[in-house]
C-alpha positions as CSV (number, residue, x, y, z in Angstrom):
1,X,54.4,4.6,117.7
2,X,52.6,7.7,118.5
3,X,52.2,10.9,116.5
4,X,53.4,13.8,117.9
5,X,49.7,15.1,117.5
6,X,48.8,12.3,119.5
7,X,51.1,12.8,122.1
8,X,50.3,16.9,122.3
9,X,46.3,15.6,122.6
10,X,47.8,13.3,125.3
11,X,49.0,15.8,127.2
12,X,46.0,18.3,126.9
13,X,43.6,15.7,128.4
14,X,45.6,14.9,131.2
15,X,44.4,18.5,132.8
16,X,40.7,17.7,131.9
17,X,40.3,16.3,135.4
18,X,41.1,18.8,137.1
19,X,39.4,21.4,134.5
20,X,36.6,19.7,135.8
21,X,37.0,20.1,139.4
22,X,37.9,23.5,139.0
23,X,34.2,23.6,137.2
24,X,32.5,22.7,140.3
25,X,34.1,24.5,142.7
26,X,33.1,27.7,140.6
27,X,29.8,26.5,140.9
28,X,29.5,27.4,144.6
29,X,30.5,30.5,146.7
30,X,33.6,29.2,149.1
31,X,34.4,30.9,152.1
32,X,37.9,31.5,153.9
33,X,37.9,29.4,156.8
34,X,38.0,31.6,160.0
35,X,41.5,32.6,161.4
36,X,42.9,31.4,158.2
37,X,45.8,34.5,155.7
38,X,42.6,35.1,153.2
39,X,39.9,35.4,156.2
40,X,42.1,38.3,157.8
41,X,43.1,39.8,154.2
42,X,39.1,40.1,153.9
43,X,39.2,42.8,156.9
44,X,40.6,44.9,155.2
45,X,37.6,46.0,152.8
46,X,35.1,43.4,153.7
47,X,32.9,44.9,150.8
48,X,34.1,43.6,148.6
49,X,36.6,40.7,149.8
50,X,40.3,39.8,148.5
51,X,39.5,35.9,148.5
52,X,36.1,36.9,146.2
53,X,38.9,38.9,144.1
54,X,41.3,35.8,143.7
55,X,38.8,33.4,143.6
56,X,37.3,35.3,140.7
57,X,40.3,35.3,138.5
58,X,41.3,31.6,139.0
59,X,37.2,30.7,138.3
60,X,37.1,32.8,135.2
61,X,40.5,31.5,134.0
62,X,39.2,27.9,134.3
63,X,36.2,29.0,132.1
64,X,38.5,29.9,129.5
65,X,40.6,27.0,129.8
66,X,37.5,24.4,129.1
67,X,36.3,26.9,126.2
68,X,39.2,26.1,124.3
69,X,39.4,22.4,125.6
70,X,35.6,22.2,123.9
71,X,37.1,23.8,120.7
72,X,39.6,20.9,120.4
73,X,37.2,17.8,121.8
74,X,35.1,19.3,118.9
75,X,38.1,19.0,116.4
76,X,38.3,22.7,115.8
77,X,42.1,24.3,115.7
78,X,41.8,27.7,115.2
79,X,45.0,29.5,114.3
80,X,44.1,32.9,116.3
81,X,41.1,32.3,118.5
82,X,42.1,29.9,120.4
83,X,45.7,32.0,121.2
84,X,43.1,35.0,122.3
85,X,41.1,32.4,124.7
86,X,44.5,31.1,126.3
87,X,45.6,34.7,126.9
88,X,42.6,35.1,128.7
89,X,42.9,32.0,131.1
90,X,46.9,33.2,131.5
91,X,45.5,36.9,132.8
92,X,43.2,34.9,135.4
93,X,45.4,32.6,136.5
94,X,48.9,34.7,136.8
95,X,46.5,37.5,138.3
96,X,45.1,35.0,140.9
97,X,48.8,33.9,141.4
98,X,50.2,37.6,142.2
99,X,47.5,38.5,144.6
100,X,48.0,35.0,146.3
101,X,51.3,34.5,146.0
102,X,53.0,36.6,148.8
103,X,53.5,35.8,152.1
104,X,53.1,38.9,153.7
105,X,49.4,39.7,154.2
106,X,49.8,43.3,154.0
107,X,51.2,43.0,149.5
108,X,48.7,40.2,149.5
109,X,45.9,42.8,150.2
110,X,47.4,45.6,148.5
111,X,47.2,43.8,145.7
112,X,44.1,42.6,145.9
113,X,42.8,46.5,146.0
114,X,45.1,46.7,142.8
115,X,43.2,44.7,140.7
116,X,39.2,46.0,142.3
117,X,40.6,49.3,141.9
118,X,41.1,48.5,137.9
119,X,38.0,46.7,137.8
120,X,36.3,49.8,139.1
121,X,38.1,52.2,136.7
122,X,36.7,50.0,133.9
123,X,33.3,50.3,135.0
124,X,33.8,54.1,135.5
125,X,34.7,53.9,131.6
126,X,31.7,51.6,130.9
127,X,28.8,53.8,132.9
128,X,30.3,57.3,131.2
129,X,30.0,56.2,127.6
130,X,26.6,54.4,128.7
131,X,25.6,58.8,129.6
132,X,26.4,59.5,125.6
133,X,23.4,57.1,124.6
134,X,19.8,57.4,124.2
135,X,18.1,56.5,127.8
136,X,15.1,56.7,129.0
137,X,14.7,59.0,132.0
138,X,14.2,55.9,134.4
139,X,17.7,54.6,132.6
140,X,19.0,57.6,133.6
141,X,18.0,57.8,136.7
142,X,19.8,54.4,137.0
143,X,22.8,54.8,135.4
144,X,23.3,58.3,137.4
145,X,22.6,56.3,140.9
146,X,25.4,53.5,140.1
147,X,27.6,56.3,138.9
148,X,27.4,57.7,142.1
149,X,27.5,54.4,143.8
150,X,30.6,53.8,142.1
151,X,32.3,57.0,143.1
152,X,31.8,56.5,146.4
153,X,33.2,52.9,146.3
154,X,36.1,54.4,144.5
155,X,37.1,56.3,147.4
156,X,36.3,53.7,149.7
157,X,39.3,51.4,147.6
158,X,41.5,54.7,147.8
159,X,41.5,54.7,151.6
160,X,42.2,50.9,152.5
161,X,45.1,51.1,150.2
162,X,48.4,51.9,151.0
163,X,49.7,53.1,147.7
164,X,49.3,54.3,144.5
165,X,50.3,51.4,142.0
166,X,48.0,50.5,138.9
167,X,47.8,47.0,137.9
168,X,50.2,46.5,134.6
169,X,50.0,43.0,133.4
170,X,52.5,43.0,130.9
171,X,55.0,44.6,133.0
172,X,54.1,43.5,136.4
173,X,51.6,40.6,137.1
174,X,52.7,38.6,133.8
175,X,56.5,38.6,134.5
176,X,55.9,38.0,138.7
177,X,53.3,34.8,138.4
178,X,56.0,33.1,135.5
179,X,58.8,34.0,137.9
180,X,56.5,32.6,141.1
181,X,55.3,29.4,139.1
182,X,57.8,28.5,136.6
183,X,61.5,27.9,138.7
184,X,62.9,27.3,135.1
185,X,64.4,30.3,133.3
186,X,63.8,29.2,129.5
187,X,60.2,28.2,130.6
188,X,59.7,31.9,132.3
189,X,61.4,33.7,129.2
190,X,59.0,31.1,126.8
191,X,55.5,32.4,128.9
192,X,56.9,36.0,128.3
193,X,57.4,35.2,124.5
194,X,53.7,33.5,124.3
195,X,51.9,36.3,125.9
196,X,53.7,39.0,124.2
197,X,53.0,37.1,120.9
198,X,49.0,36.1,121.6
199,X,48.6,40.1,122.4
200,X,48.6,39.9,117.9
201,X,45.3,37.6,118.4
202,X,43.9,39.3,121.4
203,X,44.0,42.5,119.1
204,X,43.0,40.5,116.3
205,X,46.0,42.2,114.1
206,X,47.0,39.0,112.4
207,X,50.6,39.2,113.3
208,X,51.0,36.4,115.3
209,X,49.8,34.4,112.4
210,X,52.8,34.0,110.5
211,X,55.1,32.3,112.6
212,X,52.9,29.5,112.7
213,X,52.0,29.7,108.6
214,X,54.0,28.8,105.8
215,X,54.0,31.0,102.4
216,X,53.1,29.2,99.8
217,X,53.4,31.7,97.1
218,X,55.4,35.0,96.6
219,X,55.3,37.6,94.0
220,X,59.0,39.6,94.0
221,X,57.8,42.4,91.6
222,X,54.3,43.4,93.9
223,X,56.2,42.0,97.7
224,X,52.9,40.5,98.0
225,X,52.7,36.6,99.4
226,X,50.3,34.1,100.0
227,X,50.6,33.2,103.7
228,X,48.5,29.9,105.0
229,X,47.8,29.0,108.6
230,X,45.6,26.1,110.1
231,X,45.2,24.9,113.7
232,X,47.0,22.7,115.3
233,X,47.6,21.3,118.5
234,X,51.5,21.3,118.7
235,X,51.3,25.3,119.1
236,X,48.2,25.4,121.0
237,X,49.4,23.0,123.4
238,X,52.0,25.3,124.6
239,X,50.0,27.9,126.2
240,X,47.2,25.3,127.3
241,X,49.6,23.7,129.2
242,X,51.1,26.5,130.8
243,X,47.7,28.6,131.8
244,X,47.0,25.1,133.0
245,X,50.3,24.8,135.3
246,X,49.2,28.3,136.0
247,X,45.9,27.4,137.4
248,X,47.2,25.0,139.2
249,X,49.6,27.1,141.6
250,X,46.7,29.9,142.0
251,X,44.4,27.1,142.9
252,X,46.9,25.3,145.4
253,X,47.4,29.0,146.9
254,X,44.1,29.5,147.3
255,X,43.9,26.5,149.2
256,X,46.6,27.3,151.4
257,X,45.4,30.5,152.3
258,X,41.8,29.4,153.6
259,X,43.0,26.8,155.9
260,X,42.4,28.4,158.9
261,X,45.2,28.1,161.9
C-alpha cells in the first residue's frame, strides 16, 4: 500500500513534464503571432511589450517551481525555504494569470503597464540608493544616464495608461488569479490561507513554522518551549501543486492569446 509520502512525491512528479517544457520555452524569445489579442496589446507601448511582461512572470515562476522540485529530487525538505521559493512561483504565475486573464484587451493592457510601472518604481528605488555609495566618476556618470533613462521611461508608462492603480498582490492579483483558476471556493479560500501564511518565510520571521512543528518540551514557570520542525512533503506539496495548477492556466492563456485570427 502506499505511504502517504509516497503518494504526495507521486503527485509532485507528475508536473515534472511539463516543468520541463516550460524550461525550454524560457529558453527562447516567443513572439505573438501577428493579428493575434497579445500582438495588438503590444501596440500599446511597443517598448517594452505586454506579452514580454506576461511571458516574464510565467518564465520566472517556472524557475522557481524546478528550484524547489531540485530541493526535493535532492531529498532536502526545508521547513521555511522551500515555502519562500513557492511564494515566489505563486507571485509569477497568478501575476501572469491577471494580466492574461481578461478578455477585454483594453484591462489586459492596463494591467500589463500595472506591473512595468512597479517594476520601474523598483528600479527607481534600486538606482537612488546605488547615488549614496562610493562610485567612481565613470559609475556615476552611468548610474546618472540610466536614472535619467528611467525617468523618461516613467513618463512614457504614465501616458499609455489609463489609470492610476498600483499593483497590490495581496489584495488584488493574489485573490483575482485564485478566483480565475480555482472554480472551487475552499480551494480559493486555502491559496489565500497559504500565501498569507508563506509571507512568515518570505520575511524569514519564523511564524509560519509552528503550525507545521510539534513542541516537544515546555517550561510553565519561564513560558519558554522547545518547538521542532523538519520538512516534509505533505505540506510542501500543497503549494507546489497549486503554483503548479497556477502555471498551468497562465501558460494555456498565453497560448491562447498568441494565436493569431
Amino acid at each position: 500500500m502506499e505511504s502517504s509520502e509516497q503518494r504526495f512525491l507521486h503527485e509532485i512528479r507528475s508536473t515534472y513534464a511539463d516543468l520541463e517544457r516550460w524550461r525550454v520555452r524560457a529558453s527562447s524569445v516567443e513572439e505573438p503571432e501577428r493579428g493575434s489579442e497579445l500582438a495588438v496589446d503590444d501596440h500599446v507601448f511597443p517598448r517594452h511589450r505586454i506579452s514580454s511582461v506576461a511571458w516574464l512572470s510565467l518564465a520566472l515562476a517556472g524557475e522557481h517551481l524546478r528550484l524547489a522540485r531540485d530541493a526535493i529530487e535532492a531529498q532536502q525538505l526545508y521547513p521555511s525555504a522551500h515555502f519562500s521559493v513557492l511564494r515566489s512561483a505563486l507571485v509569477g504565475a497568478a501575476q501572469g494569470v491577471w494580466i492574461l486573464g481578461p478578455d477585454h484587451g483594453a484591462q489586459r493592457q492596463e494591467r500589463g503597464l500595472i506591473v512595468l510601472a512597479e517594476m520601474h518604481e523598483q528600479m527607481r528605488k534600486y538606482y537612488n540608493r546605488l547615488s549614496d555609495f562610493a562610485l567612481s566618476d565613470q559609475e556615476r556618470t552611468e548610474l546618472v544616464a540610466q536614472q535619467e533613462w528611467l525617468a523618461q521611461r516613467v513618463e512614457e508608462v504614465a501616458r499609455a495608461r489609463t489609470g492610476r492603480q498600483k499593483l497590490e498582490l495581496t489584495t488584488t492579483v493574489i485573490p483575482e488569479a485564485l478566483d480565475l483558476v480555482f472554480p472551487d471556493s475552499e480551494r480559493r479560500q486555502q491559496g489565500r490561507a497559504l500565501w498569507y501564511e508563506m509571507s512568515g518565510d518570505a520575511h524569514v520571521l519564523g511564524w509560519s513554522t509552528i503550525p507545521r512543528g510539534s513542541v516537544i518540551a515546555a517550561d510553565r514557570l519561564s513560558g519558554l518551549a522547545t518547538h521542532v520542525v523538519g520538512g516534509s512533503l505533505d505540506q510542501i506539496s500543497q503549494p507546489f501543486i497549486a503554483s503548479y495548477k497556477m502555471l498551468r492556466v497562465g501558460w494555456s492563456l498565453y497560448d491562447r492569446r498568441c494565436e493569431g485570427r
